[in-house]
Backbone as CSV, one residue per row, in Angstrom:
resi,resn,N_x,N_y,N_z,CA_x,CA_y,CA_z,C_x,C_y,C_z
1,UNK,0.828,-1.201,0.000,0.000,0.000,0.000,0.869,1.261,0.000
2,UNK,2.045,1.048,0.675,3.000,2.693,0.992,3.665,2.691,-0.937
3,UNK,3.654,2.058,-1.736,4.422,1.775,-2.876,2.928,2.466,-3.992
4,UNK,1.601,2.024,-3.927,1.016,2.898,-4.255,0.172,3.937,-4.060
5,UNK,0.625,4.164,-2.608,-0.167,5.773,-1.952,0.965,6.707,-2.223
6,UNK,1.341,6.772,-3.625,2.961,7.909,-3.466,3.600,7.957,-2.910
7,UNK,3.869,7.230,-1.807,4.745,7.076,-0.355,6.126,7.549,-0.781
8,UNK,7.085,8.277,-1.028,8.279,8.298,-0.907,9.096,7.685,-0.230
9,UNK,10.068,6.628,-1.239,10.693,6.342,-1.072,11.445,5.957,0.560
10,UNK,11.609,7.113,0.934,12.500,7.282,2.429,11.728,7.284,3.652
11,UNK,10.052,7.375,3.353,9.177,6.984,4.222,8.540,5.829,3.939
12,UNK,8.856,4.808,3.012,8.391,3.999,2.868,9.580,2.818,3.938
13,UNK,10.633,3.339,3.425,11.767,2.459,4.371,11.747,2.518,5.858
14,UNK,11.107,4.047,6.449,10.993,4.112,7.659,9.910,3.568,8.168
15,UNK,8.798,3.539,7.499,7.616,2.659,8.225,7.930,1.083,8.221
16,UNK,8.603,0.406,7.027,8.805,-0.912,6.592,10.271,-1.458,7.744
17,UNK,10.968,-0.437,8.615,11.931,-0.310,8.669,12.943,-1.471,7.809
18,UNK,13.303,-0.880,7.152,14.065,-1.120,6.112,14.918,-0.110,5.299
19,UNK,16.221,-0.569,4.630,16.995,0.422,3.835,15.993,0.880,2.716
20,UNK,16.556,1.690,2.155,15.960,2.169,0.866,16.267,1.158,-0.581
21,UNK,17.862,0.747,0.039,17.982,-0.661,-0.783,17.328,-1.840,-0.958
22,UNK,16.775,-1.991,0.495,15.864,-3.169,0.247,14.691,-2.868,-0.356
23,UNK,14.203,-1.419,-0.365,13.007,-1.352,-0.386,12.909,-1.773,-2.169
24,UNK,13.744,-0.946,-2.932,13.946,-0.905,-4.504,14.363,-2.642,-4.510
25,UNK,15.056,-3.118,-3.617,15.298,-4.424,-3.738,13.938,-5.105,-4.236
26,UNK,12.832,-4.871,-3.144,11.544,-5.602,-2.901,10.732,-4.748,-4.576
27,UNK,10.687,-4.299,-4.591,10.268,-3.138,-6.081,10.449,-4.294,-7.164
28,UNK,11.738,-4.140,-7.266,12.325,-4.981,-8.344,11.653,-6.398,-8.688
29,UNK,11.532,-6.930,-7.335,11.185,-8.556,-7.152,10.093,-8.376,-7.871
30,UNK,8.650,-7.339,-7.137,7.515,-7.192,-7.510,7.567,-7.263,-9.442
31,UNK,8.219,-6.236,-9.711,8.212,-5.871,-11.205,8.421,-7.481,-11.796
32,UNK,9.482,-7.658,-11.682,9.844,-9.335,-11.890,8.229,-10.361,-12.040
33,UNK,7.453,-10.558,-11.165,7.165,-11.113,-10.581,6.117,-10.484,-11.447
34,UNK,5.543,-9.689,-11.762,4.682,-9.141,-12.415,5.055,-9.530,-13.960
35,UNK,5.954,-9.210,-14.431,5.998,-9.613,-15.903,6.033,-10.916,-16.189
36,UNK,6.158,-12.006,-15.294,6.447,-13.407,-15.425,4.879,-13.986,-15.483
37,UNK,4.160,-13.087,-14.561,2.592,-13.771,-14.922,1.712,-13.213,-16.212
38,UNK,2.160,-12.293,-16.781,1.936,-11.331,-17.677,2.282,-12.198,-18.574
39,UNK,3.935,-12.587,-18.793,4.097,-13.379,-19.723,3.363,-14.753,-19.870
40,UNK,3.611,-15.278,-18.857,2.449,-16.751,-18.849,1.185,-16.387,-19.217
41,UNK,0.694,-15.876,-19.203,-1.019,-15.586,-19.116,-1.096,-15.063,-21.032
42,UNK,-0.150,-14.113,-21.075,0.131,-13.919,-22.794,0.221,-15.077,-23.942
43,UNK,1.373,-16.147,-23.320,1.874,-17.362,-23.839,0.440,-18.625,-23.905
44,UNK,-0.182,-18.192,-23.117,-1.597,-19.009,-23.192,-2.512,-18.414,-24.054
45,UNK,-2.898,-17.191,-23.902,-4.211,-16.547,-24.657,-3.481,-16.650,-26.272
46,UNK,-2.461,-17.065,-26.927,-2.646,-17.266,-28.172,-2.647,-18.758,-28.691
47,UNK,-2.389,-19.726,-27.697,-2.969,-20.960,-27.879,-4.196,-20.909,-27.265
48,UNK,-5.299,-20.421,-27.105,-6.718,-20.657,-27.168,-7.214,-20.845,-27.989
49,UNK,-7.761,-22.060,-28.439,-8.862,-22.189,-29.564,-10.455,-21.353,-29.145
50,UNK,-10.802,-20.569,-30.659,-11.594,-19.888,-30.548,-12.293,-20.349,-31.908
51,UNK,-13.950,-20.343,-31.953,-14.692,-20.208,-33.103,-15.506,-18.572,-33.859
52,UNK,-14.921,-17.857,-32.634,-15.342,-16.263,-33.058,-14.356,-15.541,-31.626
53,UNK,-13.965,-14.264,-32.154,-12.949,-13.759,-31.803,-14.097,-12.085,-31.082
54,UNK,-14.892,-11.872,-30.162,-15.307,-10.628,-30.169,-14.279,-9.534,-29.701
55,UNK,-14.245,-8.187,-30.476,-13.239,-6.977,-29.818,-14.515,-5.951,-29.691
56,UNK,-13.748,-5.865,-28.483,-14.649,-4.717,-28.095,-13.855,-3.186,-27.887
57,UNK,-14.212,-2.014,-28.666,-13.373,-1.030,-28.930,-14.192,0.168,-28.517
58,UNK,-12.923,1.027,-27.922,-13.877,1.975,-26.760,-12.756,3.314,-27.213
59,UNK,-13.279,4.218,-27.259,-12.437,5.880,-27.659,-12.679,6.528,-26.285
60,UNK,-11.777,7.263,-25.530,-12.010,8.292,-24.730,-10.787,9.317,-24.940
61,UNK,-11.539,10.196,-24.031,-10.787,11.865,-24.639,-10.592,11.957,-22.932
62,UNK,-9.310,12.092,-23.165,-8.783,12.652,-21.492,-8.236,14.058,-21.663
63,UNK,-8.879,15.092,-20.596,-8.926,16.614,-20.268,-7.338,16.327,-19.738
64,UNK,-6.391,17.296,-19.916,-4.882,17.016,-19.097,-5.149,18.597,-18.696
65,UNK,-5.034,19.162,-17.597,-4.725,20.879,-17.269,-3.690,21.132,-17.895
66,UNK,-3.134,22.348,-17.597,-2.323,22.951,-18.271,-1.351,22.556,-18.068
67,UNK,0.417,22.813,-19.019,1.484,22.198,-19.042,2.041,23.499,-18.158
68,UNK,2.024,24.712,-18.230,2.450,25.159,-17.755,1.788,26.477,-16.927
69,UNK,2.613,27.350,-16.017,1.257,28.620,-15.686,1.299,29.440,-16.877
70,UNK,2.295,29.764,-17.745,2.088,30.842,-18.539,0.990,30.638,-19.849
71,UNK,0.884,29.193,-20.059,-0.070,28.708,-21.149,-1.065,27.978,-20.333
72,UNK,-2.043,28.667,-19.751,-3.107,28.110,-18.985,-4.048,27.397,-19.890
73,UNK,-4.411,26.311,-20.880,-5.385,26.102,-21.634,-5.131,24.536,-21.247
74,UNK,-6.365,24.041,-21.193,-6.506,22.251,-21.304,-5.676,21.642,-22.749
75,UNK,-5.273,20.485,-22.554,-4.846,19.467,-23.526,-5.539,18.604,-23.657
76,UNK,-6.201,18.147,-24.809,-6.905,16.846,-25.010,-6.312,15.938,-25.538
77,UNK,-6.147,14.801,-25.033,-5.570,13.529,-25.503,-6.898,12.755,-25.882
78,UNK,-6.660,11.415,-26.908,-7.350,10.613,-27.644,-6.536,9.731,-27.063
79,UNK,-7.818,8.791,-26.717,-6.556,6.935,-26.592,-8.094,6.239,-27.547
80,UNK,-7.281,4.961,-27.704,-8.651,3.885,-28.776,-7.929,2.876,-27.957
81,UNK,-8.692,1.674,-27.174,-8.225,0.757,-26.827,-9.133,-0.572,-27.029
82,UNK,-8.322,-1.811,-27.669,-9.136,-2.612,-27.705,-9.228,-3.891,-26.802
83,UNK,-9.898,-4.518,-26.896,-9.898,-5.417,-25.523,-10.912,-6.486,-26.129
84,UNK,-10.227,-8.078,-25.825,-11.229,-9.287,-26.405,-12.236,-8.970,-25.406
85,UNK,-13.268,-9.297,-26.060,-14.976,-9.728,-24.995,-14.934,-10.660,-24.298
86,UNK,-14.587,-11.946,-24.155,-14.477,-12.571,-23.149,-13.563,-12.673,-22.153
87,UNK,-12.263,-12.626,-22.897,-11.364,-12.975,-21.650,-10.844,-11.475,-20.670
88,UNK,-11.630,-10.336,-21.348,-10.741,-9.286,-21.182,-9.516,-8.292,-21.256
89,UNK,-9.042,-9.364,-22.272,-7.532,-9.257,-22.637,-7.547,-7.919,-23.459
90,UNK,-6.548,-6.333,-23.289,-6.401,-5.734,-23.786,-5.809,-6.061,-24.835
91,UNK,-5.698,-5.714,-26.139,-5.197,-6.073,-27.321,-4.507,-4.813,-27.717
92,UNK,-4.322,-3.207,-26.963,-4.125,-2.511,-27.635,-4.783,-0.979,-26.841
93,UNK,-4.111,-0.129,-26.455,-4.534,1.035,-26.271,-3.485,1.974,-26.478
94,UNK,-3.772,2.584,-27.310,-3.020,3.782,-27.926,-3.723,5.232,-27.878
95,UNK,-2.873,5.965,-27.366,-2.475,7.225,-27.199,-2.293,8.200,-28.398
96,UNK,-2.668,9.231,-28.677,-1.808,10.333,-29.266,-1.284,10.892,-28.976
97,UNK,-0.105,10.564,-28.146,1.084,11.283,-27.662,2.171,11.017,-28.766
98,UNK,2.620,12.186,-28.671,4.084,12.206,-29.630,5.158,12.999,-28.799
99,UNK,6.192,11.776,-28.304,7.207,12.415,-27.445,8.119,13.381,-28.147
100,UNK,8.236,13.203,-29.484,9.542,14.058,-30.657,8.496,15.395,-30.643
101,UNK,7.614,15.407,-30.655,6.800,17.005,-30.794,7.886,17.785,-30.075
102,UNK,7.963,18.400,-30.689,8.099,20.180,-29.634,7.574,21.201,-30.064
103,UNK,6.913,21.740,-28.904,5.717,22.984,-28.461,5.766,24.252,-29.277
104,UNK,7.254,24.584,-29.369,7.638,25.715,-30.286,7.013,25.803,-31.738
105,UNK,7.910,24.558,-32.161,7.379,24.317,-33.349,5.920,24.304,-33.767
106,UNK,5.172,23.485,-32.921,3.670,23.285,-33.082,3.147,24.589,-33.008
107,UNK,3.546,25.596,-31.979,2.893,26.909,-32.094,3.187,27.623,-32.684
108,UNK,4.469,27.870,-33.575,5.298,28.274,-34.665,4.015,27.956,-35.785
109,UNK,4.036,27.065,-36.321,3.293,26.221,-37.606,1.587,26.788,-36.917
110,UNK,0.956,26.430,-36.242,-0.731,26.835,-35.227,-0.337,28.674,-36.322
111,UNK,0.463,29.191,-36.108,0.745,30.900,-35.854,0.492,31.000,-37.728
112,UNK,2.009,30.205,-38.085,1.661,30.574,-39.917,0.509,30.297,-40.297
113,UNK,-0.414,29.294,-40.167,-1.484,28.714,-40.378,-2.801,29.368,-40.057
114,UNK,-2.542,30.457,-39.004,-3.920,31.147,-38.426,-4.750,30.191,-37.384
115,UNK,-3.941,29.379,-37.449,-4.795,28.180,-36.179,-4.629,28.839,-34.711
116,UNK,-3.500,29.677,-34.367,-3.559,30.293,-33.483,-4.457,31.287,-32.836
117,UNK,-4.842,31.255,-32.101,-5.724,31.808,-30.931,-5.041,33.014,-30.030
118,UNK,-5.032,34.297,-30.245,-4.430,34.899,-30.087,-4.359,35.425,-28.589
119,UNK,-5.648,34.343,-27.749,-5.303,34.700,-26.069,-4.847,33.643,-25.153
120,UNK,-4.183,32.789,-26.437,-3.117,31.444,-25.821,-2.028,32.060,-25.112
C-alpha cells in the first residue's frame, strides 16, 4: 500500500523499517514477478482455440490541465483501446502522444497557419 499511496521512497523504508535498498530491492522482485505472470497468461491466450474472436473497442478523450502557468489552456488527448470480450484481454490502447513534438514548433506552424488563438 506505501508503494502505491505515493509514499516516498524514504518513508516507505521508515515505516517498513528497512533500507531504501531493500526497499527498490523488494520493487524490483515485484516488477519481476509481475511480468512473469503477464508473460504466462500472454503465452496461453494465443494458444486458445476460438470459433469467433469478439473486440470490443472503446475511444475516450482525457482533459490534461495545463502544461504550464504561462499557457493556462486544457490538452486533449485521444486513446482507442481494444480489448477481447471474453477474456478481457487488452489487445491494444493507444495514445496520441508524440514524445519528438516540440511545443515551439507546433505553435510556430498553429501561428503561420492562423490556427492560433491569439489569447493562448
Amino acid at each position: 500500500m506505501e508503494i502505491v499511496s505515493k509514499k516516498p521512497i524514504r518513508g516507505i523504508a521508515q515505516v517498513a523499517e528497512l533500507s531504501p535498498k531493500a526497499v527498490y530491492d523488494k520493487i524490483d522482485f515485484i516488477y519481476t514477478q509481475c511480468r512473469g505472470f503477464a508473460g504466462e497468461r500472454e503465452a496461453r491466450a494465443h494458444r486458445i482455440k476460438r470459433k469467433y474472436v469478439r473486440l470490443c473497442i472503446d475511444r475516450q478523450d482525457y482533459l490534461i490541465n495545463w502544461q504550464s502557468r504561462k499557457k493556462r489552456k486544457n490538452i486533449q488527448f485521444t486513446s482507442i483501446c481494444t480489448v477481447e470480450g471474453k477474456t478481457g484481454y487488452v489487445l491494444g490502447h493507444h495514445l496520441n502522444y508524440d514524445p519528438e513534438r516540440n511545443q515551439v514548433e507546433v505553435d510556430d506552424a498553429a501561428r503561420i497557419n492562423g490556427d492560433f488563438d491569439s489569447k493562448s
